[in-house]
C-alpha positions in Angstrom: -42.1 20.9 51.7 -44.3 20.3 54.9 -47.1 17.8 53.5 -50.0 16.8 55.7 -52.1 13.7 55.1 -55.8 14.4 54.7 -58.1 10.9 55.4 -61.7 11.1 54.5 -63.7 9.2 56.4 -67.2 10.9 57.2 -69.4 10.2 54.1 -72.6 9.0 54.2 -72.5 5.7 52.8 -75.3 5.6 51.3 -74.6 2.7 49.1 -73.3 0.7 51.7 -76.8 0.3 53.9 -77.2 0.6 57.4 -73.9 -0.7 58.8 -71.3 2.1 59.2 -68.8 1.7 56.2 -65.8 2.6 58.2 -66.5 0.5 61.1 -67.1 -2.9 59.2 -64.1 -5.3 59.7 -62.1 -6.2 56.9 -59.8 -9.0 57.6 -60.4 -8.8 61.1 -59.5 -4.6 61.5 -62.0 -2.3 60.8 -61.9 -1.2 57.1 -61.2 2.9 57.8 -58.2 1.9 59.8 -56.7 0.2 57.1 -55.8 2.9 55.2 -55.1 5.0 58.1 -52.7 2.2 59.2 -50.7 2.5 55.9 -50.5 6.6 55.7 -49.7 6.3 59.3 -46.2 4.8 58.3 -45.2 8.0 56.0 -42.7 10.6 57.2 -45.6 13.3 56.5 -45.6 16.3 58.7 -49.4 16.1 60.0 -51.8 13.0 59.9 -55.7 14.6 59.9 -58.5 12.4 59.3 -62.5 14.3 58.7 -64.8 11.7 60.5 -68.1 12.3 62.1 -67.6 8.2 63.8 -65.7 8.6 67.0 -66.2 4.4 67.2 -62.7 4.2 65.7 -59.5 4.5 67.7 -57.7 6.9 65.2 -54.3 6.1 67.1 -51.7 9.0 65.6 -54.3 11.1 63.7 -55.8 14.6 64.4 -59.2 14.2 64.1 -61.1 16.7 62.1 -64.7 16.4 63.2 -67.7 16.6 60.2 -70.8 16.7 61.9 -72.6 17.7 58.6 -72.0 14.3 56.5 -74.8 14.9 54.2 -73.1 18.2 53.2 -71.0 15.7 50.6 -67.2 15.3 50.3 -66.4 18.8 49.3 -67.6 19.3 53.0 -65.0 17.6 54.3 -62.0 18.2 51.6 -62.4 22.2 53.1 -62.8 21.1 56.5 -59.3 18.7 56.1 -57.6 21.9 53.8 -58.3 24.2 56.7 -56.6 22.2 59.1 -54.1 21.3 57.0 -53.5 25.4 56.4 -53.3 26.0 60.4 -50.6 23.1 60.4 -48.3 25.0 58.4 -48.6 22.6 55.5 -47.8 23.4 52.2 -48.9 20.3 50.6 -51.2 18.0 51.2 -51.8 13.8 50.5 -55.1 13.2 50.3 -56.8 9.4 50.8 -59.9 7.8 51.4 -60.6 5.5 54.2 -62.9 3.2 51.8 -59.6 2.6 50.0 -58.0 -0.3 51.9 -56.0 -1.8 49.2 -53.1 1.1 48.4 -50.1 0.1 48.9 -47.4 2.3 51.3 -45.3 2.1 47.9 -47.8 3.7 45.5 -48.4 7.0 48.5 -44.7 7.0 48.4 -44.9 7.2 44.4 -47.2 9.9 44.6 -45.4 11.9 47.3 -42.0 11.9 45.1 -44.0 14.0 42.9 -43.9 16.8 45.0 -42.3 20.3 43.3 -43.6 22.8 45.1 -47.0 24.8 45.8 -47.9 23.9 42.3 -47.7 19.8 42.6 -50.6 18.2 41.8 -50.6 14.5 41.1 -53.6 11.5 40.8 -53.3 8.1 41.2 -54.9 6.4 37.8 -55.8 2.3 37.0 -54.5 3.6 33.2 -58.0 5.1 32.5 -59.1 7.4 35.3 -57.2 10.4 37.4 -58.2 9.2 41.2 -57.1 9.9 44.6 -55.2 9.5 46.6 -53.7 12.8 45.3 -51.6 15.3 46.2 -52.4 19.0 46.4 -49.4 21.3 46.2 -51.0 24.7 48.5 -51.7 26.3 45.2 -54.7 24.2 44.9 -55.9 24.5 49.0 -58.2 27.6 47.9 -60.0 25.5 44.7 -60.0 22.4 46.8 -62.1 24.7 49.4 -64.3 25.9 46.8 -66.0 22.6 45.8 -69.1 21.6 46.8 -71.4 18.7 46.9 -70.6 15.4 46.7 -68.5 15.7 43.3 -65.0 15.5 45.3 -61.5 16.4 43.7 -61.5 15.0 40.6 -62.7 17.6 38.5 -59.2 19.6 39.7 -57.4 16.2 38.5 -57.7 16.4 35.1 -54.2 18.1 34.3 -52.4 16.4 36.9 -49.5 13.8 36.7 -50.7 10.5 37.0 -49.0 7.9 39.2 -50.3 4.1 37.4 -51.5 1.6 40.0 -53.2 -1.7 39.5 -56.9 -1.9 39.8 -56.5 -4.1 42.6 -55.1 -1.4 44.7 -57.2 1.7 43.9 -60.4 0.0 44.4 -62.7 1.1 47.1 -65.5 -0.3 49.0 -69.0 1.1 48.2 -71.2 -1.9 49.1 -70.9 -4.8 51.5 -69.8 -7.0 48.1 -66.7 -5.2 47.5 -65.4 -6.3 51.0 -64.8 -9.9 49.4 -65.3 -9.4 45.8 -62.2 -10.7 44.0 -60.3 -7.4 42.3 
């Protein structure tokens, strides 16, 4: 299978304040590119991240401009699929740059679920299907579909789930979570 990685990092942040989310160090690197530092290191055929913040040197990555933020997340999960489709990929990882804390081995758990245009696993804490996720193509035309700021999950519901600690599947909504203990 030819699976591309799809990094979201254009939301609004509207629960973060004024500061942009994505920018804001974390351990001395900026928190998007912690994730996209991790995902970097996977075999994956194509590497696209949807961001309207050209501050960040997204070293590797295809960028996948979103100059409609406010449009939500479903906005930018079609405009990633779509670039994913002219790749040639047939499946697709997709992670949030807000999610710092995922380990390389839990994307690789994920991927090893791949079976075709059909694959469709979450990442879950034990209690709730999450991303990062991956999309077989079967999905790319529902995944296209959604609107607002709802995201993925909804298609989630039947899919395998991968277990991860808390710890590693939290995500940074507020300038808190940047040091709040997991």
């Amino acid at each position: 299978m030819t699976i591309a990685c799809l990094l979201l990092a254009a939301g609004q942040s509207l629960r973060f304040g004024t500061d942009d989310k994505i920018a804001t160090p974390l351990d001395g690197t900026p928190l998007g590119l912690h994730a996209a530092r991790t995902l970097r290191s996977l075999p994956l055929a194509a590497h696209f991240v949807v961001t309207n913040s050209i501050q960040l040197d997204w070293s590797g990555w295809q960028i996948v401009r979103n100059d409609r933020p406010e449009a939500g997340i479903a906005h930018s999960i079609a405009l990633g699929v779509a670039a994913a489709r002219r790749s040639g990929a047939n499946a697709l990882l997709l992670a949030l740059a807000d999610m710092p804390f995922v380990p390389t081995a839990h994307f690789e758990r994920l991927l090893a679920h791949d079976r075709g245009p059909a694959s469709l696993a979450a990442s879950s804490d034990g209690r709730h299907r999450t991303p990062p996720a991956l999309f077989g193509a079967d999905w790319f035309d529902a995944l296209e579909r959604l609107s607002g700021d709802h995201g993925a999950r909804a298609l989630l519901a039947d899919a395998v789930t991968v277990e991860a600690s808390p710890a590693d599947l939290r995500d940074v909504d507020r300038p808190a979570d940047l040091s709040a203990n997991p």
